[in-house]
ZAPAVO-243356 format. One record per residue (C-alpha): z, x, y; residue number from 1. Coordinates in nm, 3 decimals, padded with zeros to 5 digits. Layout:
node c3 Z; c1 X; c2 Y; i NUM
...
END
This chain:
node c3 11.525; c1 11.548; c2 11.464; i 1
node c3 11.552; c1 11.392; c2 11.112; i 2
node c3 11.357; c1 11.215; c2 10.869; i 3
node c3 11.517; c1 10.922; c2 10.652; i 4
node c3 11.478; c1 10.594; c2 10.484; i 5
node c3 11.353; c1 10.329; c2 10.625; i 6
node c3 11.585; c1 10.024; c2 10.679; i 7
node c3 11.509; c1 09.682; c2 10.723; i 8
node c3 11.544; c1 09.646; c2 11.061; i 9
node c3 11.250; c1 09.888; c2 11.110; i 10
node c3 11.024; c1 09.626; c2 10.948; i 11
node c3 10.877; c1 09.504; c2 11.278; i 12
node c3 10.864; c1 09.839; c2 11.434; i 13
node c3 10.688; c1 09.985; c2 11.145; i 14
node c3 10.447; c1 09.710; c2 11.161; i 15
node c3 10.381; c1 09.681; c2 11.529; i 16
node c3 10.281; c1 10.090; c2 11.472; i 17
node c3 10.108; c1 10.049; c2 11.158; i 18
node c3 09.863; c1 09.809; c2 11.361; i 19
node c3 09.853; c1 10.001; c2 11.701; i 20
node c3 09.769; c1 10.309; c2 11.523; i 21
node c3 09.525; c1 10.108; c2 11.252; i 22
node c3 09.695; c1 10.239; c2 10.951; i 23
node c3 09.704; c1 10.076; c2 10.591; i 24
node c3 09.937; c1 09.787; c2 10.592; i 25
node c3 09.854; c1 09.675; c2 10.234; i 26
node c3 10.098; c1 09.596; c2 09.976; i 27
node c3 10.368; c1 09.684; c2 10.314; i 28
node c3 10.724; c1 09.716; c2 10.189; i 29
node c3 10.957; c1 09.863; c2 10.464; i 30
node c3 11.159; c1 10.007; c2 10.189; i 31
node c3 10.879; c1 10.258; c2 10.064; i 32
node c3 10.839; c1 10.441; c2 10.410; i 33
node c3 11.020; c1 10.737; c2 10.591; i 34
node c3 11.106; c1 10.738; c2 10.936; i 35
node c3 11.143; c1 11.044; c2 11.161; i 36
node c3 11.427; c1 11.018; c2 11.407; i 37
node c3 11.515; c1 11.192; c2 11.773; i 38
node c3 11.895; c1 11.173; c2 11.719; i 39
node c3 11.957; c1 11.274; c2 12.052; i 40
node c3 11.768; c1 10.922; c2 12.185; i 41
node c3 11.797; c1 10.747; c2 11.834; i 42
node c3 11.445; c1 10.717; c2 11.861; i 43
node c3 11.164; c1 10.667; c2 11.622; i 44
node c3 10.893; c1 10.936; c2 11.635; i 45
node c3 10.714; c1 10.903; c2 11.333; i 46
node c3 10.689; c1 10.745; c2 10.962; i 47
node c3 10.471; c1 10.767; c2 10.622; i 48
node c3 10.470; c1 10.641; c2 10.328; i 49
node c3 10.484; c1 10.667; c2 09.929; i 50
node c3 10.281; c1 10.395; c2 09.749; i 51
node c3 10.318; c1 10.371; c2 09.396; i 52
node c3 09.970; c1 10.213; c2 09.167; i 53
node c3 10.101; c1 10.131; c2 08.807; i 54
node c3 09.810; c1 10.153; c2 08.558; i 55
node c3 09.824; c1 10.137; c2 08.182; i 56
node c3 09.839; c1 10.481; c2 08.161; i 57
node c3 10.136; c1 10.552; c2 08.407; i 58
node c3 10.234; c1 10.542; c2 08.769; i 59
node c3 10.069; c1 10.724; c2 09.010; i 60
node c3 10.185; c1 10.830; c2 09.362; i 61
node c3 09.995; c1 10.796; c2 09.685; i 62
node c3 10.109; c1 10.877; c2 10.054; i 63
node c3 09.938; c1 10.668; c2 10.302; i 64
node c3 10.031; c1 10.516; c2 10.636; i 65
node c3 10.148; c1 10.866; c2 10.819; i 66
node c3 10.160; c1 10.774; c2 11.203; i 67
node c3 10.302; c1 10.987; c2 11.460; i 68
node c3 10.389; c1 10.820; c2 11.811; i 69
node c3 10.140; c1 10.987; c2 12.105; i 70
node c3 10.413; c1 11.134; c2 12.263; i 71
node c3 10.580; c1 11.317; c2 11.968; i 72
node c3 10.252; c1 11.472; c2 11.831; i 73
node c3 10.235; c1 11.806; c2 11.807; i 74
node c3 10.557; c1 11.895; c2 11.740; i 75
node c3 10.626; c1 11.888; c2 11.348; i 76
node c3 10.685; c1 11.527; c2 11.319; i 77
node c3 10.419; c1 11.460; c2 11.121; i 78
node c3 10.476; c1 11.771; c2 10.916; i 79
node c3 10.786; c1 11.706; c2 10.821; i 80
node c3 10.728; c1 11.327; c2 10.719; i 81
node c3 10.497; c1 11.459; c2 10.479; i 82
node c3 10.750; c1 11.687; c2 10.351; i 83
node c3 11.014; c1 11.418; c2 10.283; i 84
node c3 10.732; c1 11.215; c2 10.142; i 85
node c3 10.651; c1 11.482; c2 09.884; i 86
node c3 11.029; c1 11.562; c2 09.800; i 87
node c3 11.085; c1 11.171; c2 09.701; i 88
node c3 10.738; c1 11.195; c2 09.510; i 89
node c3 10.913; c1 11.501; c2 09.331; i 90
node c3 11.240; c1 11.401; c2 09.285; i 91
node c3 11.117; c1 11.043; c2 09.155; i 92
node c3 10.961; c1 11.225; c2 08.937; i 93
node c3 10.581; c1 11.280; c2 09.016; i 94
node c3 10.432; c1 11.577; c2 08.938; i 95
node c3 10.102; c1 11.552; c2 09.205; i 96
node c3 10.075; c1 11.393; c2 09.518; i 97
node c3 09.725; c1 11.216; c2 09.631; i 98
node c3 09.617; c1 11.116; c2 09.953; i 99
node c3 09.300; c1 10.923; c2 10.079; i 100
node c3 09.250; c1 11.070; c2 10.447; i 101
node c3 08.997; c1 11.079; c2 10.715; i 102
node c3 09.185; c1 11.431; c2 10.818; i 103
node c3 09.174; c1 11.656; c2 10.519; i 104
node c3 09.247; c1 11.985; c2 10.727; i 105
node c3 09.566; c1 11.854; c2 10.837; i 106
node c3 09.695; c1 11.792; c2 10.485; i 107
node c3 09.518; c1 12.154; c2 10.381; i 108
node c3 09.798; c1 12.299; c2 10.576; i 109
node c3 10.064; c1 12.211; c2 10.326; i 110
node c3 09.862; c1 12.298; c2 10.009; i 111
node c3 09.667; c1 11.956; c2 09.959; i 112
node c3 09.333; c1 12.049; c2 09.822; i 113
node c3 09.055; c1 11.830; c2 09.819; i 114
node c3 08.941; c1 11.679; c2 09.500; i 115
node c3 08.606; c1 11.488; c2 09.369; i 116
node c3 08.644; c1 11.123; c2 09.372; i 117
node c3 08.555; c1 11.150; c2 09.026; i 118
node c3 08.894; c1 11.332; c2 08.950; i 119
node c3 09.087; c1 11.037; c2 09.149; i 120
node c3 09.291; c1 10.815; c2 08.878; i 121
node c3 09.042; c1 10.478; c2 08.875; i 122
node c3 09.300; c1 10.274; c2 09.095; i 123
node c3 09.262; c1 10.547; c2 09.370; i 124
node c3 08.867; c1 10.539; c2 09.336; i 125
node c3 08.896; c1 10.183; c2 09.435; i 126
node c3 09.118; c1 10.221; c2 09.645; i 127
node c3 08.911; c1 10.482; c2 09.826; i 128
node c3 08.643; c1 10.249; c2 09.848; i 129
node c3 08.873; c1 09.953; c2 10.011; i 130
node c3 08.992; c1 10.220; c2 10.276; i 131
node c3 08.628; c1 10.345; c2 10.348; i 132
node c3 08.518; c1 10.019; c2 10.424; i 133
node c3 08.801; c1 09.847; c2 10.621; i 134
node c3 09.028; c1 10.162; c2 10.750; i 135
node c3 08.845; c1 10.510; c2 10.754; i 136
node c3 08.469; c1 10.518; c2 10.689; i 137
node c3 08.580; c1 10.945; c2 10.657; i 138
node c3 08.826; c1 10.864; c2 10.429; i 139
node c3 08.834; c1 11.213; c2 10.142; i 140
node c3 09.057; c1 11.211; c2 09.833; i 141
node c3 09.299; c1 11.510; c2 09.867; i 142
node c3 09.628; c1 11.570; c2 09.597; i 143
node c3 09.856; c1 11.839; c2 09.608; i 144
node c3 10.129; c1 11.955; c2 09.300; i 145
node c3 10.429; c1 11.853; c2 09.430; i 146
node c3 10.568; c1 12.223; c2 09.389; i 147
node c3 10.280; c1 12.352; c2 09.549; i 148
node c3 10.425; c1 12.193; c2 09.897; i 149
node c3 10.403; c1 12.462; c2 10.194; i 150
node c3 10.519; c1 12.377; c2 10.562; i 151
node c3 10.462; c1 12.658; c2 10.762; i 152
node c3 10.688; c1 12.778; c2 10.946; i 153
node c3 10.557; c1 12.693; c2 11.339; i 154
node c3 10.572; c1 12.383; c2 11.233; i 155
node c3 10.949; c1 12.362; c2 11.134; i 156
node c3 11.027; c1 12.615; c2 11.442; i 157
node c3 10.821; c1 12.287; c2 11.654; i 158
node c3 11.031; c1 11.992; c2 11.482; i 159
node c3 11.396; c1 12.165; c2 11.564; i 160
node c3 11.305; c1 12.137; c2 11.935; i 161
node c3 11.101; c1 11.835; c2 11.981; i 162
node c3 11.130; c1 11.621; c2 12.248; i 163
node c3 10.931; c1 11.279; c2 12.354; i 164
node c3 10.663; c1 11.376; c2 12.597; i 165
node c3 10.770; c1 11.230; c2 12.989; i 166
node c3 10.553; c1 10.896; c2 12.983; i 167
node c3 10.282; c1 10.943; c2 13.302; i 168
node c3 10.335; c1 10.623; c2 13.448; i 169
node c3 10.750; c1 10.676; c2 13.536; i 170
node c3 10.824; c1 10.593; c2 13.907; i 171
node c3 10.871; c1 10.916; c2 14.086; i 172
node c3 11.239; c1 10.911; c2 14.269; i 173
node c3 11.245; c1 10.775; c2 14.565; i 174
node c3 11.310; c1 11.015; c2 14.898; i 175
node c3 11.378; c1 10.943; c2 15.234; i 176
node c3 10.997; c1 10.890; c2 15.337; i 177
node c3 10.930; c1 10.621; c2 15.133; i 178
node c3 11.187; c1 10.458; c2 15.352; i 179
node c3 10.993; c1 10.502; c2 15.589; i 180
node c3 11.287; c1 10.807; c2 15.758; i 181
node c3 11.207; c1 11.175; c2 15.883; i 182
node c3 11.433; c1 11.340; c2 15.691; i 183
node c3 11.388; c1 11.620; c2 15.965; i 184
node c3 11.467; c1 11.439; c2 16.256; i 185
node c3 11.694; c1 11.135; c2 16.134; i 186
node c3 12.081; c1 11.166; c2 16.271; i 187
node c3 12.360; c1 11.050; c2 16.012; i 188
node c3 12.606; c1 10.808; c2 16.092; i 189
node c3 12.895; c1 11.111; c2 15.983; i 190
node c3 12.655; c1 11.425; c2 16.087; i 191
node c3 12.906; c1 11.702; c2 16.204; i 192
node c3 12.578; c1 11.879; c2 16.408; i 193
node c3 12.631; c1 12.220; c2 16.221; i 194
END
């Protein structure tokens, strides 16, 4: 597993998930997300993204639109889409990280605190607002110093070995019976009789 850039040939993937899942699409530029890869499938298992808000008084950085696929959760995907997330925050340089979540104590895990709305740059407070209303009625302002970052470490043992989960509706293989043949009584056009 790996996380990287997004291309533009991920654009309609991205979006298809972004809808399935009911993320944020707004203001969607393939180019600002991360994608987290099964190289062993070339698979997609997960993405995020940074969003920047320009104000008069600076830039400020907001990750948004994290979606894992059902069958790659629980495994560090997640985790460590949020880590590449708050790297590029860093090295772009940002030094704090907010999010606008409706799961606070999975962000928690990495060192995101949660903040007062009243501590959220204005942009974010309306933003906050926005999500509430059309997104995530549990939406909670969290931010994080990008130093500050902690992925623990079950989490990075769970993304070296992740695999896609076996979807439940495969066709079982097919055995003799379904043709109908006792597989305990049927002779074979070359059986030997050992």
């Amino acid at each position: 597993m790996y996380v990287r850039d997004a291309k533009n040939r991920d654009e309609v993937w991205l979006l298809d998930h972004i809808e399935e899942m009911g993320l944020d699409e707004t203001a969607f530029r393939s180019r600002d997300y991360v994608i987290a890869m099964d190289e062993r499938e070339n698979e997609r298992a997960g993405f995020g993204r940074i969003r920047i808000h320009r104000t008069d008084d600076g830039e400020v950085c907001e990750l948004t639109s994290i979606g894992v696929l059902e069958e790659w959760r629980g495994q560090g995907v997640g985790a460590h889409v949020v880590e590449r997330l708050v790297t590029t925050a860093r090295d772009t340089g940002f030094d704090v990280v907010y999010a606008l979540t409706g799961e606070p104590a999975y962000l928690a895990q990495f060192g995101f605190e949660r903040i007062e709305e009243a501590q959220l740059p204005e942009v974010l407070e309306r933003r906050l607002g926005e999500k509430r209303e059309n997104l995530d009625p549990d939406a909670v302002p969290m931010r994080i110093t990008t130093d500050r970052f902690y992925m623990p470490d079950r989490l990075r043992e769970a993304f070296k070995g992740a695999r896609a989960a076996p979807e439940e509706d495969q066709e079982p293989e097919e055995g003799p019976e379904d043709f109908g043949i006792d597989p305990d009584e049927a002779t074979y056009k070359y059986d030997t009789g050992d």
